[in-house]
N, C-alpha and C positions, 0 to 999 in steps of 0.2 A: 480433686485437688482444690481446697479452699482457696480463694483468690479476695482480698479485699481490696478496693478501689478507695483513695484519696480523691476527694471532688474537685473539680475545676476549680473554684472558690478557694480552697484550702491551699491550694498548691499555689494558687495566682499572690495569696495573701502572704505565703511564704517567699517566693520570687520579690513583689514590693518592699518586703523586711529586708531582705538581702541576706538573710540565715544562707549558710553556706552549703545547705543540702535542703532541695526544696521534698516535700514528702509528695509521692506519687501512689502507691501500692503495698502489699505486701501479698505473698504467697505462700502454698506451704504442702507439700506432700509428708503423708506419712503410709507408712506400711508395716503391716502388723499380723500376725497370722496364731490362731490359738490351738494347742495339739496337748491333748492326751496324753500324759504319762502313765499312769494307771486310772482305774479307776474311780470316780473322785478326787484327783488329782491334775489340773491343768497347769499349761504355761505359757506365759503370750509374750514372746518377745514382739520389741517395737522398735523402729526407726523414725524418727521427723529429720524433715528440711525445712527450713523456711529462708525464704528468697527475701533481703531489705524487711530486716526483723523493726516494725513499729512503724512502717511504712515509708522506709529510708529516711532515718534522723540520721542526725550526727554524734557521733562521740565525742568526747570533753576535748579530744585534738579539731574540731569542726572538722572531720572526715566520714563518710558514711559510714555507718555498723555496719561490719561484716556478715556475712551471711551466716545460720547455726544450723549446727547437726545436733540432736536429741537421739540418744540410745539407752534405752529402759525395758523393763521387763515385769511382768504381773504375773503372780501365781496364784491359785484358788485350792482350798481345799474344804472338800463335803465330809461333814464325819455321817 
């Protein structure tokens, strides 16, 4: 699970500005699995999460971004 970290600095600089959501983190699971249909033929469906998307900013309402779900899928074919 990817995890990125906001530095002390970063967060301290936005607490002094007074911005209504200071950035701390962001995180993110995804899960994805690839399976054979025939052969030469694959499909990989995939799921993301990611927890405080951009490292909890604000939206145009100074409210934090909601958290996002990503759902997509990859196909392959070998001639």
């Amino acid at each position: 699970m990817p995890h990125v970290g906001i530095s002390d600095s970063v967060h301290a600089f936005d607490v002094d500005l007074g911005v209504p959501v200071a950035r701390n983190y962001e995180a993110g699971l995804e899960i994805c699995y690839t399976m054979q249909l025939k052969p030469g033929w694959t499909l990989q469906p995939d799921f993301q999460y990611i927890w405080q998307p951009g490292g909890n900013t604000a939206d145009e309402n100074g409210r934090p971004i909601k958290d996002a779900a990503v759902v997509g899928a990859r196909t392959t074919i070998n001639f």
